[in-house]
N, C-alpha and C positions, 0 to 999 in steps of 0.2 A: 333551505334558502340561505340559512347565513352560511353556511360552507362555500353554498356557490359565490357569495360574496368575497368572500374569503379569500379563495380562489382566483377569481375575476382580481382584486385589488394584487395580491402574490403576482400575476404576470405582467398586469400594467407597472411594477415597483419594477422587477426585472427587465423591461422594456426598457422604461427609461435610464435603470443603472449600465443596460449592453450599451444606449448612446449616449449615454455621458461616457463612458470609457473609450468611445470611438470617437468622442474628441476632445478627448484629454491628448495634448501634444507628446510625444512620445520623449524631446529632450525641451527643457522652457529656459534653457542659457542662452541667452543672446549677446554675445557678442563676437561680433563676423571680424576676423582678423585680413587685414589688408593685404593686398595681394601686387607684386612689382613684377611684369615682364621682364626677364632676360635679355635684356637687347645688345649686339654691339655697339660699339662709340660712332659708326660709319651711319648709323641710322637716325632719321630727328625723334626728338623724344615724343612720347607717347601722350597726350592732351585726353583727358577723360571728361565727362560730363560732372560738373559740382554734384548733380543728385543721383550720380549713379558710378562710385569710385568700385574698379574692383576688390572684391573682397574672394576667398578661398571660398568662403560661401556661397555667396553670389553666382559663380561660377560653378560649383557642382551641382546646382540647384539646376544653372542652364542647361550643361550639360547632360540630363536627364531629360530634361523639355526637348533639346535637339534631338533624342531617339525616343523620343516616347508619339505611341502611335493614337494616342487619344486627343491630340492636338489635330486630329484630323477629323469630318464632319461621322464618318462610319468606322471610325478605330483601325483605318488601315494602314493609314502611311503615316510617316513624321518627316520632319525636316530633311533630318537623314538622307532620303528614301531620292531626293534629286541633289543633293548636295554629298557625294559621297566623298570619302577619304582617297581612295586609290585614283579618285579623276580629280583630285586637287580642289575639293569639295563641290563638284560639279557637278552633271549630267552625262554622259557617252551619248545620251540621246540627240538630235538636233533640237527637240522639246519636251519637255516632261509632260507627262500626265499624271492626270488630277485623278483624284476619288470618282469623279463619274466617269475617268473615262473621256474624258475632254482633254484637247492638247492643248497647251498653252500656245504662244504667237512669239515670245523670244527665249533665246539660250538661255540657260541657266545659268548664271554670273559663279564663278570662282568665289569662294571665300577664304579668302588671304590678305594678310596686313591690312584689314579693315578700321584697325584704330584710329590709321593714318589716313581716312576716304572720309567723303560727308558728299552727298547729294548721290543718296543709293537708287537701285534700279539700272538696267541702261538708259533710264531718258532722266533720272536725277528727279525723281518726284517726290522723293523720301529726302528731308533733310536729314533725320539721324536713323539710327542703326535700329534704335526702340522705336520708331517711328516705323520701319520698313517692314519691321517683324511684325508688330500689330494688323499693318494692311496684308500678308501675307496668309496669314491663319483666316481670316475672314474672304478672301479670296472666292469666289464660288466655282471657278475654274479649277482651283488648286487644291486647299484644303477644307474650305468650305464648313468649315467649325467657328462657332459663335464661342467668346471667350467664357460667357457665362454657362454655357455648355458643358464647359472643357472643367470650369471650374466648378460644376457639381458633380461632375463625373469621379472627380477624386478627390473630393467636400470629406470621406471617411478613411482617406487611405494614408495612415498613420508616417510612409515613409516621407509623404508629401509634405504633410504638416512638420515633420520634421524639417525636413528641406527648408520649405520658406520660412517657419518660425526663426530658423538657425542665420538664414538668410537677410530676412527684414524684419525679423521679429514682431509677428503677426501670424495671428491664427485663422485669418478673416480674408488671404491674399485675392487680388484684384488684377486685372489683364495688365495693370501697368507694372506690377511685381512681376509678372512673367515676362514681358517682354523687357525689363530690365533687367536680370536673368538671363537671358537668352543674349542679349547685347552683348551682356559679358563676358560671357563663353566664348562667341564668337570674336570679341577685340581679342582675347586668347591667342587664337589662331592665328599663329605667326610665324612667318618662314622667313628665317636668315642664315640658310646653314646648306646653300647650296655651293657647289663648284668653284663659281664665281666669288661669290660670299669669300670663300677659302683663298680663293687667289689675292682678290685684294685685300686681304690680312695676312697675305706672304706664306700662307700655311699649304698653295697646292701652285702648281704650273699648267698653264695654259698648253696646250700642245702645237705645233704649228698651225694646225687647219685650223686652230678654234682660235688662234693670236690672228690669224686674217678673218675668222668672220669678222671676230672685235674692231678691225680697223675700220667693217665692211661698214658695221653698222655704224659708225661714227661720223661717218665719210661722206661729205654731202653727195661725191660722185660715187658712192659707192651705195650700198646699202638702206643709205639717209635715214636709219631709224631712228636716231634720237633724238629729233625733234618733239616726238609723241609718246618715248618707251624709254629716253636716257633715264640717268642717276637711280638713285639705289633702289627705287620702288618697283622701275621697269614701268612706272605709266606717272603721267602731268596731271592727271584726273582729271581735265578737259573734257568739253563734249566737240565730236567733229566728224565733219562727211568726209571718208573716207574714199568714196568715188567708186562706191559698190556697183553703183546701176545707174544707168543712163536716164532713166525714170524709174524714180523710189517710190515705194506704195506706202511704206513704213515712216510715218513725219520724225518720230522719236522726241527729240529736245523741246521742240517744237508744241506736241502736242498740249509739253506743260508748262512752257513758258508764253505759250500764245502769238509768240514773235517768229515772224517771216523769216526770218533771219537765222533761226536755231531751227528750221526744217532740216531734217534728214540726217541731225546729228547724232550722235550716241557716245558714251560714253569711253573712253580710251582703255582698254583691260590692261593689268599685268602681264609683263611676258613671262613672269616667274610660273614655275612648273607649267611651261607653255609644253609641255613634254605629256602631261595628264593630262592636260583639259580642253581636248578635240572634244567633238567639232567647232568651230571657230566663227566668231563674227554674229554679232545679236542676234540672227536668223540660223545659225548654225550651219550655213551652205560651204563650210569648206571639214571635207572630213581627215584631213592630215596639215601635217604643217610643210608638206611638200607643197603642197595646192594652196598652201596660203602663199607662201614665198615665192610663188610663181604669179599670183594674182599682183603682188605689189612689183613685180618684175617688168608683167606687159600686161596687167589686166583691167586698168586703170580705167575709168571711163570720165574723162576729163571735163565732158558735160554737164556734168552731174550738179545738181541747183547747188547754192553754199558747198561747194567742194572748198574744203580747208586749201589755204595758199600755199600751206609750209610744203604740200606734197608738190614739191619744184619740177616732176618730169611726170608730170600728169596728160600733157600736152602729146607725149611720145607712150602714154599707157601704162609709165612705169620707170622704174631705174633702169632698165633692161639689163639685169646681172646674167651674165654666161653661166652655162651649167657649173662649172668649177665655183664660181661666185655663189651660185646659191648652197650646195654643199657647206661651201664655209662657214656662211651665215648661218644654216642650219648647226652644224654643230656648237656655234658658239650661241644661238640660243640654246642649245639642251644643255648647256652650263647651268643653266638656271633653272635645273631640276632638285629639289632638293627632299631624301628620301625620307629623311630623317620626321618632313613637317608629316610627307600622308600617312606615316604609319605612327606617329606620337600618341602611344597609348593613352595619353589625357585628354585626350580626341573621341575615342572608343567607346562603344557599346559601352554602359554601365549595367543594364540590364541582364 
């Protein structure tokens, strides 16, 4: 009897010594060194949240949560997984699907230069970034993982505890740790080192065809896009009906601000890496940016409830640019391709 006692007490001692050593923090240094975007002078400066300034940390921490597939309800997909690199952190799809197998109902939003964005979503439901990321993990359409799920799933996995310990210094981290995290990786994600980027810092030339789309797009008889897509971000962050459909099924602005008046609006996209991230337009209905440039040409449906005023030849379906016109315009949008953002290894798989 006392042997077995013996015994019995030797593996409960070794029990508790394997978990205590599987959470003992692998590094207990906390302190997360500050972290400064590279930006040029051409771009406004970068505005971060007082409780959540990036750090080196912060940031690799996210970057692991961005590919990691246990943020999802059955370990399959991560952020990742509709947000890719090569589509300008996007979708190809016209809608992602979810863990069940459920399609979502809009495009998948670009993520680029989102330091400089606030009211995320296309209908702007999400004030900040930590805010959008919370609702998106909990999603049931989409990933369908409860934070406190997510967060015993990897309660022992030593890399992790490193991560957030080094990060927020805490061994105990909480869905607001990850989603702040996660913020920050993504403010990361910044693209200024396209075509255009380079011309207007005198360091490349425009070609002919792409100095007249530029005129095009400037040109209220011409192109008229910068109204909704000038200056250096390529969007106003505005919400607005763009005159998609004669009767919209889709309220957008609308649904979250409850006001008649913000029906059928959405959100204004970047046109930066407008070269990656087909298909186009919060429903996804246009699969090239031939078909887009032809929709705001003659495809205009002028009807349409709260149709924004600024689109001044709505009346005619369009600026009606001749085939040579839209050519132009087209290559001086793929100026705003920029290869260097989708493929920045500080972006990439860590795993």
């Amino acid at each position: 009897m006392y042997s077995k006692i013996n015994i019995l007490i030797s593996i409960l001692l070794l029990f508790i010594l394997a978990n205590c050593q599987k959470e003992s923090p692998v590094n207990t240094s906390y302190q997360p060194v500050p972290l400064t975007i590279d930006i040029p002078a051409n771009f406004p400066p970068i505005i971060h949240p007082d409780d959540n300034p990036l750090t080196e940390e912060g940031v690799e921490l996210g970057r692991h949560l961005f590919w990691e597939n246990k943020l999802s309800g059955n370990n399959s997909i991560a952020c990742a997984n509709c947000h890719l690199p090569q589509y300008a952190f996007s979708d190809p799809n016209k809608f992602s699907i979810g863990i069940h197998g459920d399609s979502g109902k809009r495009n998948s939003m670009v993520l680029q230069n989102l330091a400089w964005s606030e009211n995320f979503f296309w209908d702007g439901r999400s004030l900040t970034l930590e805010e959008q990321i919370l609702i998106t993990i909990l999603d049931s359409v989409e990933m369908d993982e409860t934070w406190s799920n997510f967060l015993s799933e990897i309660r022992y996995d030593n890399n992790y505890r490193d991560l957030f310990y080094k990060a927020f210094g805490t061994l105990q981290p909480d869905s607001t740790h990850a989603a702040k995290a996660l913020a920050q990786f993504v403010r990361t994600m910044v693209s200024t080192n396209s075509k255009y980027d380079r011309y207007l810092r005198q360091e490349a030339t425009l070609s002919q065809e792409e100095s007249a789309g530029l005129a095009s797009f400037n040109d209220l008889n011409g192109g008229d896009c910068f109204h909704c897509h000038g200056g250096i971000l390529g969007t106003d962050n505005s919400f607005k009906n763009n005159g998609l459909d004669e009767l919209p099924m889709d309220s957008g602005r609308g649904l979250v601000t409850g006001l008649e008046s913000d029906n059928f609006k959405f959100k204004v996209p970047s046109i930066r890496n407008i070269e990656y991230s087909a298909p186009y337009m919060h429903d996804g209905r246009f699969n090239t940016l031939d078909e887009l440039i032809n929709f705001y040409s003659t495809g205009i449906h002028s009807n349409s409830p709260n149709i924004d005023p600024l689109i001044e030849f709505a009346s005619q379906g369009g600026v009606q640019l001749n085939p040579q016109e839209r050519t132009e315009l087209k290559a001086f949008l793929l100026t705003f391709s920029d290869p260097d953002f989708i493929n920045n290894p500080k972006f990439s798989n860590p795993f």
